[in-house]
PDB file as gemmi writes it, atoms N, CA and C in Angstrom:
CRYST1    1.000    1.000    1.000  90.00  90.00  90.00 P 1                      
ATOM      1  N   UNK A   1       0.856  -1.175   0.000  1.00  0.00           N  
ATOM      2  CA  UNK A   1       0.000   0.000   0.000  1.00  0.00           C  
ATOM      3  C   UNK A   1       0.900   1.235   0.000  1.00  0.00           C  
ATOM      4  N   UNK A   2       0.933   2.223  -0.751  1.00  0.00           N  
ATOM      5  CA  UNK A   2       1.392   3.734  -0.929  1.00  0.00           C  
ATOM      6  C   UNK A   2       0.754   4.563  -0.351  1.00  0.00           C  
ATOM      7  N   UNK A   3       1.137   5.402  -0.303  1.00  0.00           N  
ATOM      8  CA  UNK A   3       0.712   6.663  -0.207  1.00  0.00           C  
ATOM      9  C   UNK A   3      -0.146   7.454  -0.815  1.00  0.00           C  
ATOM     10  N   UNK A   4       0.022   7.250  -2.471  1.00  0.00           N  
ATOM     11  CA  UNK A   4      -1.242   7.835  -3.413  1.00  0.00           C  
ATOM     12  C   UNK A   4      -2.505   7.033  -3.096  1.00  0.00           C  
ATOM     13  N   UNK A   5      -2.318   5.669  -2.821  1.00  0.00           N  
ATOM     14  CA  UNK A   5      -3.426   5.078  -2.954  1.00  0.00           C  
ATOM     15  C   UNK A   5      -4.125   5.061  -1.252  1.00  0.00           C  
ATOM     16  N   UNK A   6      -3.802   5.146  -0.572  1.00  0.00           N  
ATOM     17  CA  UNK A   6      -4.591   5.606   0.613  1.00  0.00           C  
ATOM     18  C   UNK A   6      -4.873   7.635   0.321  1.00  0.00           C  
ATOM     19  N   UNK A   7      -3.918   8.002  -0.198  1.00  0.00           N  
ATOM     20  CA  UNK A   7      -4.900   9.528  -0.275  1.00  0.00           C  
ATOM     21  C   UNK A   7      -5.786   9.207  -1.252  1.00  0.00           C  
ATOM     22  N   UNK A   8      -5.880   8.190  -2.464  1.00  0.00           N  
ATOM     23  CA  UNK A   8      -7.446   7.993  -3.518  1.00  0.00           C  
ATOM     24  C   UNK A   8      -8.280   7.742  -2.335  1.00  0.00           C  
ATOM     25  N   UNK A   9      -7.998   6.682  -1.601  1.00  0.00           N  
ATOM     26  CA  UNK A   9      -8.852   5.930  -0.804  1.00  0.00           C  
ATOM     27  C   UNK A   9      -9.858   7.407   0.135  1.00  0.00           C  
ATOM     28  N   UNK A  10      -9.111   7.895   1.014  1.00  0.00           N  
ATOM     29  CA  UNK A  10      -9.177   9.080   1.343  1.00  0.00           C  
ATOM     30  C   UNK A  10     -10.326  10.171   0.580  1.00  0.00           C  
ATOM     31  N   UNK A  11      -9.471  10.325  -0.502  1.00  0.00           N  
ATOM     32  CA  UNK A  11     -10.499  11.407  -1.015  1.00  0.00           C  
ATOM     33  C   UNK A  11     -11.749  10.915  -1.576  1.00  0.00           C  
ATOM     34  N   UNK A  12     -11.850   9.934  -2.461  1.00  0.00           N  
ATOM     35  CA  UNK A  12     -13.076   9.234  -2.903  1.00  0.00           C  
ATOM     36  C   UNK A  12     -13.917   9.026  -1.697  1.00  0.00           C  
ATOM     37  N   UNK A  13     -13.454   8.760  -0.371  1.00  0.00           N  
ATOM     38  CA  UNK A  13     -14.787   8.825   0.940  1.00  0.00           C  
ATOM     39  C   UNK A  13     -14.639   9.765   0.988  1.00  0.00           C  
ATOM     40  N   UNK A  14     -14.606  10.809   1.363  1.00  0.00           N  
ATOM     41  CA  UNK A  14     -14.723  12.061   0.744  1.00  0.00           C  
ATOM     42  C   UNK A  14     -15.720  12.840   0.042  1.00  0.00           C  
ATOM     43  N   UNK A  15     -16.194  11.783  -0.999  1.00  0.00           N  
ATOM     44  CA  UNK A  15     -16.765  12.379  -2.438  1.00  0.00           C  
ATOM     45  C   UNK A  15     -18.006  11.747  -2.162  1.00  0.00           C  
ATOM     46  N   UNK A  16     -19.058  12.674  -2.495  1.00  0.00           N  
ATOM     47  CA  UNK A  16     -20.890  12.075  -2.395  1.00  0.00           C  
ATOM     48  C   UNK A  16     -20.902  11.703  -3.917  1.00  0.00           C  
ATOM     49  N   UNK A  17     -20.423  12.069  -4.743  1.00  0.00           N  
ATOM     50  CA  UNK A  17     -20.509  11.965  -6.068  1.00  0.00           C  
ATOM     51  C   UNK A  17     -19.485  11.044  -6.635  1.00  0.00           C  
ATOM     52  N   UNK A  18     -19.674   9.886  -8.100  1.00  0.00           N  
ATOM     53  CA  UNK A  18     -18.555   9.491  -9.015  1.00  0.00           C  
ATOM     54  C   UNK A  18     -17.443  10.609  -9.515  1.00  0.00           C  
ATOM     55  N   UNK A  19     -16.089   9.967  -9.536  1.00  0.00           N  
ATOM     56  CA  UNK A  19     -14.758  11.031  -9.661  1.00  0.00           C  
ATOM     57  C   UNK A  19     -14.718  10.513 -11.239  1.00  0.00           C  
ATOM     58  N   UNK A  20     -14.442  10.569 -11.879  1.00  0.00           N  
ATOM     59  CA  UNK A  20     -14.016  10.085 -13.451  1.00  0.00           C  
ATOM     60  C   UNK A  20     -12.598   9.859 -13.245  1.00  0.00           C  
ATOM     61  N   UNK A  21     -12.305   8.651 -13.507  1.00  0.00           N  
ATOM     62  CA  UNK A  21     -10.727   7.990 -13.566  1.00  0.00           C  
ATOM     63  C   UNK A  21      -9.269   9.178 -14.025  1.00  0.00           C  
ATOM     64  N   UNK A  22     -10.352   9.677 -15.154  1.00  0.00           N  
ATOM     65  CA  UNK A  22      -9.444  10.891 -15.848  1.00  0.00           C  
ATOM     66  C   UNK A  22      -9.171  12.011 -15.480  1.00  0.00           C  
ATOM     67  N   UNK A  23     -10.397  12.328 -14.330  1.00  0.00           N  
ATOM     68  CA  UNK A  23      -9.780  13.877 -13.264  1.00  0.00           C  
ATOM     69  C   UNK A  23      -8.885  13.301 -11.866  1.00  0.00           C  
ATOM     70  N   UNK A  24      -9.061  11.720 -11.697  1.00  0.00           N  
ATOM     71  CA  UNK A  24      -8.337  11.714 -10.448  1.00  0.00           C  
ATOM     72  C   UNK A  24      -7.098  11.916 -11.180  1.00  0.00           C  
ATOM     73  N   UNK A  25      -6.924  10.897 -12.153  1.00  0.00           N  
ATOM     74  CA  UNK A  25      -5.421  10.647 -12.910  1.00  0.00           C  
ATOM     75  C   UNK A  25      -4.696  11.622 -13.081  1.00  0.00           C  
ATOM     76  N   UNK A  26      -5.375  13.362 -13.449  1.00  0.00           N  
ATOM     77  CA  UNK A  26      -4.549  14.603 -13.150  1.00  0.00           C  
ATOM     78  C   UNK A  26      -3.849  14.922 -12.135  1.00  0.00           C  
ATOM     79  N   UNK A  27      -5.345  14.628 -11.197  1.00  0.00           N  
ATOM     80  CA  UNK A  27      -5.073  14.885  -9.481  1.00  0.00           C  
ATOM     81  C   UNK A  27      -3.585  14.453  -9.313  1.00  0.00           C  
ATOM     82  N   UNK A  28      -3.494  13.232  -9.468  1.00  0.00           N  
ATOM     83  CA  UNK A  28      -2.771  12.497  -8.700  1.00  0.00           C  
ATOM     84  C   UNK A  28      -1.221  12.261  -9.705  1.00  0.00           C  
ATOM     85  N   UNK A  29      -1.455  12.869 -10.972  1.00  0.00           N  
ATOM     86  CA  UNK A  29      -0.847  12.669 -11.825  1.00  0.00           C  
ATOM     87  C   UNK A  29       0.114  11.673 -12.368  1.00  0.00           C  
ATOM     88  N   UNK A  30      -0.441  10.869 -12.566  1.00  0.00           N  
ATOM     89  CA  UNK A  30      -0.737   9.379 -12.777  1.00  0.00           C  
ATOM     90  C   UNK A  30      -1.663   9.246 -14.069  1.00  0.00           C  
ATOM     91  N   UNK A  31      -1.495   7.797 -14.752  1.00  0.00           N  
ATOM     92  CA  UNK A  31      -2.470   7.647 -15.833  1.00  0.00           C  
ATOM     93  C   UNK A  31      -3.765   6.846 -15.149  1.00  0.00           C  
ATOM     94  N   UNK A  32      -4.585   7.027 -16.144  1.00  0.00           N  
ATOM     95  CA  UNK A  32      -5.939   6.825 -15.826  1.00  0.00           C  
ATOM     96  C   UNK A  32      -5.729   5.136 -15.461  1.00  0.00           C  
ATOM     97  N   UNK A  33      -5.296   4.373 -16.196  1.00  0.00           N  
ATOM     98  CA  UNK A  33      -4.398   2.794 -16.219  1.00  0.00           C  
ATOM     99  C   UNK A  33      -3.798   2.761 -14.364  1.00  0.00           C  
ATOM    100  N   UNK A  34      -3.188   3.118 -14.039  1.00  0.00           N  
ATOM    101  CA  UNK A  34      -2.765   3.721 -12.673  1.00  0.00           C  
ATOM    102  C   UNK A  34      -3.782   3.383 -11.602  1.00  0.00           C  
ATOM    103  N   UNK A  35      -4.286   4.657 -11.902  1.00  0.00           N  
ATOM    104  CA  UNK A  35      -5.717   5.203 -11.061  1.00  0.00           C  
ATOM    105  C   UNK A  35      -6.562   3.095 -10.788  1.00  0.00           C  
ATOM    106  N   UNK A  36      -6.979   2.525 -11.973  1.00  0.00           N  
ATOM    107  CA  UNK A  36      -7.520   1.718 -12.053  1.00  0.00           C  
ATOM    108  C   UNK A  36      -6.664   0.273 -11.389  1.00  0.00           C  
ATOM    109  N   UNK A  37      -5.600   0.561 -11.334  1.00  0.00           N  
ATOM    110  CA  UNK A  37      -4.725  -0.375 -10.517  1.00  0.00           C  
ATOM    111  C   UNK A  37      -4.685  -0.508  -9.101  1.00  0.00           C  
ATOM    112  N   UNK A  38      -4.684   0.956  -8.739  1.00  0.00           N  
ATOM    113  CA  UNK A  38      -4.382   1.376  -7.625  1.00  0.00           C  
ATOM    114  C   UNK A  38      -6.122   0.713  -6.799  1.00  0.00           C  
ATOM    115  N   UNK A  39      -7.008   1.285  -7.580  1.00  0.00           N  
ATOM    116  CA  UNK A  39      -8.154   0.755  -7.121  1.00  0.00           C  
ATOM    117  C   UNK A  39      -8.606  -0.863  -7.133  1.00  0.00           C  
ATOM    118  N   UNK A  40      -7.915  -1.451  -7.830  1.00  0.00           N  
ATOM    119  CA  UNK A  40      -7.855  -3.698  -7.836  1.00  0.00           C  
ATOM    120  C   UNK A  40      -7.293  -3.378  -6.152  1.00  0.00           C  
ATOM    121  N   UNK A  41      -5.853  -2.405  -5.938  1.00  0.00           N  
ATOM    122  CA  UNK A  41      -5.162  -2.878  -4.929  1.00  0.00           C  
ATOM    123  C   UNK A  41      -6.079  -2.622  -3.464  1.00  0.00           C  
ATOM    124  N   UNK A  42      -6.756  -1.214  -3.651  1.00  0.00           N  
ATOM    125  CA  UNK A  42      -7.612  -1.008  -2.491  1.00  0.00           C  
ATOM    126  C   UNK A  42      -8.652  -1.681  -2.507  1.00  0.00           C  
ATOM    127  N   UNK A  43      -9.203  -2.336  -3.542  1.00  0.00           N  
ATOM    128  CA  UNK A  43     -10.514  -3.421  -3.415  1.00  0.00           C  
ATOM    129  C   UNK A  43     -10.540  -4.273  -2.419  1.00  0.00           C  
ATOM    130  N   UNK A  44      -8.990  -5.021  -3.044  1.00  0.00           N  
ATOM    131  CA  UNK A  44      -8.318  -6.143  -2.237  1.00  0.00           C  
ATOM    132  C   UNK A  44      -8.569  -5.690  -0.450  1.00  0.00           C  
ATOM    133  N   UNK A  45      -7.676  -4.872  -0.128  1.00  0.00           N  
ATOM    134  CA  UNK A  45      -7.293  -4.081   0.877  1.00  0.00           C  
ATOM    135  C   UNK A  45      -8.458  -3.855   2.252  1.00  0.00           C  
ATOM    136  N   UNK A  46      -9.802  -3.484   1.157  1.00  0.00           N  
ATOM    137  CA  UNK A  46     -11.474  -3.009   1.916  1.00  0.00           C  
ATOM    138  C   UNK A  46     -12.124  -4.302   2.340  1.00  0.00           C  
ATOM    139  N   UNK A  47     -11.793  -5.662   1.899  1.00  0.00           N  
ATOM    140  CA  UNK A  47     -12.669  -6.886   2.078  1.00  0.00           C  
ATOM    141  C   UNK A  47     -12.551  -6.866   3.791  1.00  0.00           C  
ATOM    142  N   UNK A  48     -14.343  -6.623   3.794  1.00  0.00           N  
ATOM    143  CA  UNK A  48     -14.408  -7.012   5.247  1.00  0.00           C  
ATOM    144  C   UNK A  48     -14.783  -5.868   6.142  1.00  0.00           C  
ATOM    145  N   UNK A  49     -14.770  -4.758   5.392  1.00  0.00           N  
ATOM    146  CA  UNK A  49     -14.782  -3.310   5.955  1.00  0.00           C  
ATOM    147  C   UNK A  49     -16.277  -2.854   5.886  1.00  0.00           C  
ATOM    148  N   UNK A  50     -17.353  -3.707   5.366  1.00  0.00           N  
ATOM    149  CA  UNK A  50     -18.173  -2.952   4.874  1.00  0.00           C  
ATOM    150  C   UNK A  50     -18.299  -1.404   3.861  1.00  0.00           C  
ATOM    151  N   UNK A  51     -17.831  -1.812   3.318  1.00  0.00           N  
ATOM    152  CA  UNK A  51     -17.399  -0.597   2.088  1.00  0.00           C  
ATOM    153  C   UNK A  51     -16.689  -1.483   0.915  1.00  0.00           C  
ATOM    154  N   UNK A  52     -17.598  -0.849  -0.455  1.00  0.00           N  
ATOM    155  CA  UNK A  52     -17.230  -1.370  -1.759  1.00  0.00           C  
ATOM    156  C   UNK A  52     -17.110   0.043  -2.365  1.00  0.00           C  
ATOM    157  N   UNK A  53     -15.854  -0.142  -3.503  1.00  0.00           N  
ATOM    158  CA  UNK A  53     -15.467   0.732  -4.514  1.00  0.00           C  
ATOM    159  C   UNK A  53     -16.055   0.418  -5.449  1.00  0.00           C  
ATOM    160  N   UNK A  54     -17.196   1.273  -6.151  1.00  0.00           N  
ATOM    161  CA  UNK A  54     -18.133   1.590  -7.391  1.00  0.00           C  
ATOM    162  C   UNK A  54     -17.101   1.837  -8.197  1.00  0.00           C  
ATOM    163  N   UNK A  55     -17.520   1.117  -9.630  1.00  0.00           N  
ATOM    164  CA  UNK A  55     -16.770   1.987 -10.535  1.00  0.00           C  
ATOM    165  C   UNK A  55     -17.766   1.819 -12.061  1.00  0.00           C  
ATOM    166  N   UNK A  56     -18.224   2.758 -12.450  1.00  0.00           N  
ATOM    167  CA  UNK A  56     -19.020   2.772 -13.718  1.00  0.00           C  
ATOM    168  C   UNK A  56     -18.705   3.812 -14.812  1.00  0.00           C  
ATOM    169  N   UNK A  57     -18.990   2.791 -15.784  1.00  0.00           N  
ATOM    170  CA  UNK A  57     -18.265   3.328 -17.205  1.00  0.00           C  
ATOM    171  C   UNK A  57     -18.486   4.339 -17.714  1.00  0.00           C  
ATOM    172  N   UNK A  58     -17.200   5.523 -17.876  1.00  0.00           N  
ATOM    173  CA  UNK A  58     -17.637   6.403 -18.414  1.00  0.00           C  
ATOM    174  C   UNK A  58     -18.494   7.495 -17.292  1.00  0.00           C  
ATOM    175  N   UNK A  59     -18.671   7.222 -16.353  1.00  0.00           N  
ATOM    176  CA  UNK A  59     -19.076   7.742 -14.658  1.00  0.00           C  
ATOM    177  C   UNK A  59     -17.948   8.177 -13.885  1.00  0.00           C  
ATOM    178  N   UNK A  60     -17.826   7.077 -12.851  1.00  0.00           N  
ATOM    179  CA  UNK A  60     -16.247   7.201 -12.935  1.00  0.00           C  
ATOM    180  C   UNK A  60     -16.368   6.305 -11.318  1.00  0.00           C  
ATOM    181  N   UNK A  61     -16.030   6.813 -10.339  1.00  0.00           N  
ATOM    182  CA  UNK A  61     -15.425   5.776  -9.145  1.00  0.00           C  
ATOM    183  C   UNK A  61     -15.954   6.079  -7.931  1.00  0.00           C  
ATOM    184  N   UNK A  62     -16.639   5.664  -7.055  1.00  0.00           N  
ATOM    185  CA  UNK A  62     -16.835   6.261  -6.044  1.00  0.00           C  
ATOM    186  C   UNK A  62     -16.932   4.961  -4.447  1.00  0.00           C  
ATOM    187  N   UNK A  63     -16.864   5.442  -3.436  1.00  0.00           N  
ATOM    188  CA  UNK A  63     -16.680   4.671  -2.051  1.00  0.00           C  
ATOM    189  C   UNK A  63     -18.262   4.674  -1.462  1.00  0.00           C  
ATOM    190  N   UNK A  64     -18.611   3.476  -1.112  1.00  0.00           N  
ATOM    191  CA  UNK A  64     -20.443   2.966  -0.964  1.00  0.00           C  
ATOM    192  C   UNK A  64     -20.057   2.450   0.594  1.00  0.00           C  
ATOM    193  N   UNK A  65     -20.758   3.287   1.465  1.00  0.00           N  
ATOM    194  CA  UNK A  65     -20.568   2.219   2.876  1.00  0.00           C  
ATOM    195  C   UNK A  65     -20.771   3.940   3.675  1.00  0.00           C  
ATOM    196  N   UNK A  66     -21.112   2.727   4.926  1.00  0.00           N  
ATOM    197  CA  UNK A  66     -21.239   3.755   5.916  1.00  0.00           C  
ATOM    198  C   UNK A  66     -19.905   4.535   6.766  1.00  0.00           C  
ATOM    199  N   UNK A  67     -19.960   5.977   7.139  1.00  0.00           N  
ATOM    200  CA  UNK A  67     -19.345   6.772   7.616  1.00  0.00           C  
ATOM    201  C   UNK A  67     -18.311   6.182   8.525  1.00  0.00           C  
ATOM    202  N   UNK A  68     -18.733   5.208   9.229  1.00  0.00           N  
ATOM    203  CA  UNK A  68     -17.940   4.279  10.511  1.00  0.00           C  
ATOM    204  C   UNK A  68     -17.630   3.953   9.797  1.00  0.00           C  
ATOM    205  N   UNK A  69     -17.497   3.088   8.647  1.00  0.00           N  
ATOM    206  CA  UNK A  69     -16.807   1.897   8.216  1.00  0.00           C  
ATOM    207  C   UNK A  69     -15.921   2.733   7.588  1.00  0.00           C  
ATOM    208  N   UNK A  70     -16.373   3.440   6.788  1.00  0.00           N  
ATOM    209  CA  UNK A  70     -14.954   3.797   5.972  1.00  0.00           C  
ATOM    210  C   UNK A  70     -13.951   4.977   6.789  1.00  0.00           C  
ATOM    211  N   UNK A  71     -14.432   5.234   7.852  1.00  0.00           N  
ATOM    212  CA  UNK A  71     -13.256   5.910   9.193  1.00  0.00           C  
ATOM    213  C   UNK A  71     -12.426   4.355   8.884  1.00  0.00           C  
ATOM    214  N   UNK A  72     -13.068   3.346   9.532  1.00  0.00           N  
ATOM    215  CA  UNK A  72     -11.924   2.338   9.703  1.00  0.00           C  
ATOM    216  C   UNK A  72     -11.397   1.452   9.016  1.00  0.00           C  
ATOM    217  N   UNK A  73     -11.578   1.790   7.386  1.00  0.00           N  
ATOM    218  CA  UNK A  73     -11.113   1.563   6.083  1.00  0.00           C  
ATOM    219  C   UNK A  73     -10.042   2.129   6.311  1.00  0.00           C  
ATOM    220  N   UNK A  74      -9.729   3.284   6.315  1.00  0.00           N  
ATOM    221  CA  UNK A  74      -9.057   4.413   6.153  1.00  0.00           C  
ATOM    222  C   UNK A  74      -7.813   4.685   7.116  1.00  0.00           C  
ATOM    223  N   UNK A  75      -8.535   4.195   8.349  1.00  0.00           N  
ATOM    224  CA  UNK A  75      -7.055   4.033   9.263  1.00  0.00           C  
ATOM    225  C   UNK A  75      -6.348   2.548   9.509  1.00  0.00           C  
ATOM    226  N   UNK A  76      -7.126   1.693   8.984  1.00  0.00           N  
ATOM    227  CA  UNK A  76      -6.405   0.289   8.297  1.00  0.00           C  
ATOM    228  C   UNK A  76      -5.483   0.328   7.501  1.00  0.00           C  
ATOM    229  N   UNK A  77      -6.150   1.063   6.238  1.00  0.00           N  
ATOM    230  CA  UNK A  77      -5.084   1.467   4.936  1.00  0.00           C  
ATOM    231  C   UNK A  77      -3.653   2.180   5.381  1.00  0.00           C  
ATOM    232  N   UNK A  78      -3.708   3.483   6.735  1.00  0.00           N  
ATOM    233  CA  UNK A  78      -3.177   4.270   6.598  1.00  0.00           C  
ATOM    234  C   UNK A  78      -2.150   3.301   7.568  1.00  0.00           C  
ATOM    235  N   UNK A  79      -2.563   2.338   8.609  1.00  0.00           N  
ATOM    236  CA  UNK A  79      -1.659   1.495   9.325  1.00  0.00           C  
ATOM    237  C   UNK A  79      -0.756   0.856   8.263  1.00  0.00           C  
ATOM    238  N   UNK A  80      -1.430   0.623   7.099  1.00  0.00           N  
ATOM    239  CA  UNK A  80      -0.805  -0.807   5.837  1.00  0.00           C  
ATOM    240  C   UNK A  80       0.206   0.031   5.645  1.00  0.00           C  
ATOM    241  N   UNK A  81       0.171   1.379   4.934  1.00  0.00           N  
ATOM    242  CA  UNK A  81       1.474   2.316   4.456  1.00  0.00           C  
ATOM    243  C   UNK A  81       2.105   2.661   5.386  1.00  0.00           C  
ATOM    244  N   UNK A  82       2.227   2.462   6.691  1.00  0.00           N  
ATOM    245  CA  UNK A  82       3.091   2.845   7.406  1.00  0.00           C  
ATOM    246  C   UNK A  82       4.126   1.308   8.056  1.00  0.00           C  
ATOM    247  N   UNK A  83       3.125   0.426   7.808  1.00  0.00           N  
ATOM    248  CA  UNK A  83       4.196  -0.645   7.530  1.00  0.00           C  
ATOM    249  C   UNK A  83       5.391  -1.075   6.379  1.00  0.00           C  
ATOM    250  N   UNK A  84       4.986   0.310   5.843  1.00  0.00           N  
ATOM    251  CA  UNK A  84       5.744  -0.137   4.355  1.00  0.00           C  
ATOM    252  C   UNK A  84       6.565   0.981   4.078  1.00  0.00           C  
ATOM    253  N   UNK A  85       7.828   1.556   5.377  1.00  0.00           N  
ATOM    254  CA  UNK A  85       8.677   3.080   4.843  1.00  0.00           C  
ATOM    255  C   UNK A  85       9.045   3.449   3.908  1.00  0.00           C  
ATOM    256  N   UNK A  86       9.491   2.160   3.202  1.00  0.00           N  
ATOM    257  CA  UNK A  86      10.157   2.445   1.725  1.00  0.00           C  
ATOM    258  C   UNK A  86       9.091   2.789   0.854  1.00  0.00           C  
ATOM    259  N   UNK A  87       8.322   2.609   0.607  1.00  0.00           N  
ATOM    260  CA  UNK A  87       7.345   2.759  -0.469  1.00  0.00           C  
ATOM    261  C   UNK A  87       6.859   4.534  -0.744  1.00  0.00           C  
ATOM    262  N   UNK A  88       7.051   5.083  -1.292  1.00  0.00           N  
ATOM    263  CA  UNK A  88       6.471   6.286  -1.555  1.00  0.00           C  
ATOM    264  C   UNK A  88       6.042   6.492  -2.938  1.00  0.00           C  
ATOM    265  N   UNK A  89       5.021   7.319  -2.805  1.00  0.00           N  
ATOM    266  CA  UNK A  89       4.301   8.127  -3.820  1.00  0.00           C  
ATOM    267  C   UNK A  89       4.993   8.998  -4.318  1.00  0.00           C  
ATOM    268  N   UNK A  90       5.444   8.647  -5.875  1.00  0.00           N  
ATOM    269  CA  UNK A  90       6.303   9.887  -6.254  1.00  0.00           C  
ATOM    270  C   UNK A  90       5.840   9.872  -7.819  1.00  0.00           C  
ATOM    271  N   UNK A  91       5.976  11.217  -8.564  1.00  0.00           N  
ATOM    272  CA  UNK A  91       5.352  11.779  -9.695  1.00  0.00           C  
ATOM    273  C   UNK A  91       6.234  10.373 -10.890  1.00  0.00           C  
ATOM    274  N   UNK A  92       5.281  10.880 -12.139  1.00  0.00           N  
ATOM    275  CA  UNK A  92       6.546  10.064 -13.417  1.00  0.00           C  
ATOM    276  C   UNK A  92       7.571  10.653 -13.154  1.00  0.00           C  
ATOM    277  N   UNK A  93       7.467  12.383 -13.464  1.00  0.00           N  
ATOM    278  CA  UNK A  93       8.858  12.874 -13.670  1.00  0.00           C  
ATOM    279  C   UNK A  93      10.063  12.754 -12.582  1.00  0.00           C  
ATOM    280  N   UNK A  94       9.232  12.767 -11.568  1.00  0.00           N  
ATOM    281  CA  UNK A  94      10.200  12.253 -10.292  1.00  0.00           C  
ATOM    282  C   UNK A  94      10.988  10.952 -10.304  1.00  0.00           C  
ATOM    283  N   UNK A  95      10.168   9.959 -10.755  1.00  0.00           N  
ATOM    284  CA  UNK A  95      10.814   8.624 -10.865  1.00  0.00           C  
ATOM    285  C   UNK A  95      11.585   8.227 -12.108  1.00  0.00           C  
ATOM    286  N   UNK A  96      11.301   9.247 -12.935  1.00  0.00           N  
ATOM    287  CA  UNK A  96      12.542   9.375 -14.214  1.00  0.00           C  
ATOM    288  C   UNK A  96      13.768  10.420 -13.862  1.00  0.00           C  
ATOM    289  N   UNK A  97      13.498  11.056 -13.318  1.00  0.00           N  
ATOM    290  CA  UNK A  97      14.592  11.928 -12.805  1.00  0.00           C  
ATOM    291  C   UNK A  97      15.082  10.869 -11.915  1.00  0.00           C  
ATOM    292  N   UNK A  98      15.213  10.260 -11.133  1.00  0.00           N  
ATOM    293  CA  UNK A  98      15.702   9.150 -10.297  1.00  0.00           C  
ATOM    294  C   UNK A  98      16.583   7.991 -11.185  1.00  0.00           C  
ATOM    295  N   UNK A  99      15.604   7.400 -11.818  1.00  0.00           N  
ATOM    296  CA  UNK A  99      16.647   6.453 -12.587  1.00  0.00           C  
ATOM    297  C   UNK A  99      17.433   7.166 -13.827  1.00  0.00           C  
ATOM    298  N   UNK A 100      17.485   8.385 -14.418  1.00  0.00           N  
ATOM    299  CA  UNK A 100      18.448   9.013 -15.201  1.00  0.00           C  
ATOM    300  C   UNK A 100      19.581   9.159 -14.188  1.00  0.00           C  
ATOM    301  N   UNK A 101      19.469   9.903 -12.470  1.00  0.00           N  
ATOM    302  CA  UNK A 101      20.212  10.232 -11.668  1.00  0.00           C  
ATOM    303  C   UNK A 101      21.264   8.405 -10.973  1.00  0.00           C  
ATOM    304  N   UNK A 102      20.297   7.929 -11.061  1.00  0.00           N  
ATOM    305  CA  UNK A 102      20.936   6.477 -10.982  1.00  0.00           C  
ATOM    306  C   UNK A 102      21.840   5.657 -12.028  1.00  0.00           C  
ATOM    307  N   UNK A 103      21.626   6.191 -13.342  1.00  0.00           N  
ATOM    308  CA  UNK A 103      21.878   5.573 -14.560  1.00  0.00           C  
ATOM    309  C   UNK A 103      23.168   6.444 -14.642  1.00  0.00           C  
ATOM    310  N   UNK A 104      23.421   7.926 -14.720  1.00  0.00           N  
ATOM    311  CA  UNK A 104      24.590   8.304 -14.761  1.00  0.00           C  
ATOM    312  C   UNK A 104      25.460   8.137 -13.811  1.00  0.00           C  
ATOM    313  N   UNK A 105      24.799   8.090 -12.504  1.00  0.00           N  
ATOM    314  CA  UNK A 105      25.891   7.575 -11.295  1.00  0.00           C  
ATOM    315  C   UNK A 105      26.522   6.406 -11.480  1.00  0.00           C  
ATOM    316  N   UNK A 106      26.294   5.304 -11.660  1.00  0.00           N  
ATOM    317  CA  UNK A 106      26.217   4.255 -12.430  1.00  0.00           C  
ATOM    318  C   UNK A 106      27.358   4.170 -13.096  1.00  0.00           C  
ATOM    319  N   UNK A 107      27.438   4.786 -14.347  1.00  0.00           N  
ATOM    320  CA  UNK A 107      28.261   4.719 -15.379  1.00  0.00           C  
ATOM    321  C   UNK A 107      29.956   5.647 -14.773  1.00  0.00           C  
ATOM    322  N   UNK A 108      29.825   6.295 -13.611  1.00  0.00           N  
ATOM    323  CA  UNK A 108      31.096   6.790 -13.562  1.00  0.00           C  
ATOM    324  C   UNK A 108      32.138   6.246 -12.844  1.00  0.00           C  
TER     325      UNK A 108                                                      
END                                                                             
C-alpha cells in the first residue's frame, strides 16, 4: 500500500458523487491505467470493511458504505502504508529523474 493510494482511498470517501478515472489521474498525476490499478489494490485491501469501490463506465469511481466503516477503512489502509517506509508516492517525472540520476551515477 502507498501513499497515493490511501490519499485515492481518502479522497473518494470524501466524495458524495462518481470522480471520473481521468480527473483523479490529473489529481494524482498518474495515468488513468494507474488510477484503475491502484483501485484492484484497495478493493483487495477493503474486504471485510463494509465498504465497496463503485466503478461505472464512463461515470467514474466512487466509495459505498457507511461513515464508521470507511473511518476504519481508512485508518487500516493508513496502518498498511506505514508498515511499508520504503514505499512512496512519487510523480513520473520524479521517478525518471531518479533512474536518469541512478543511470549516470552508475556509469562513472
Amino acid at each position: 500500500m502507498n501513499k497515493r493510494q490511501v490519499d485515492l482511498f481518502n479522497y473518494l470517501c470524501g466524495e458524495k458523487d462518481y470522480a471520473p478515472a481521468k480527473v483523479l489521474a490529473q489529481q494524482y498525476n498518474v495515468s488513468s491505467k494507474t488510477i484503475y490499478k491502484d483501485i484492484a489494490v484497495l478493493t483487495d485491501a477493503i474486504t471485510g470493511f463494509n465498504v465497496q469501490i463503485k466503478k461505472r463506465p464512463r461515470v467514474g469511481i466512487k466509495v459505498n458504505g457507511h461513515d464508521q466503516a470507511k473511518v476504519k477503512a481508512m485508518a487500516t489502509l493508513k496502518d498498511m502504508q506505514q508498515e511499508q517506509p520504503g514505499v512512496i508516492g512519487i510523480s513520473p517525472t520524479q521517478r525518471r529523474a531518479a533512474m536518469v540520476k541512478a543511470i549516470i551515477l552508475q556509469n562513472k
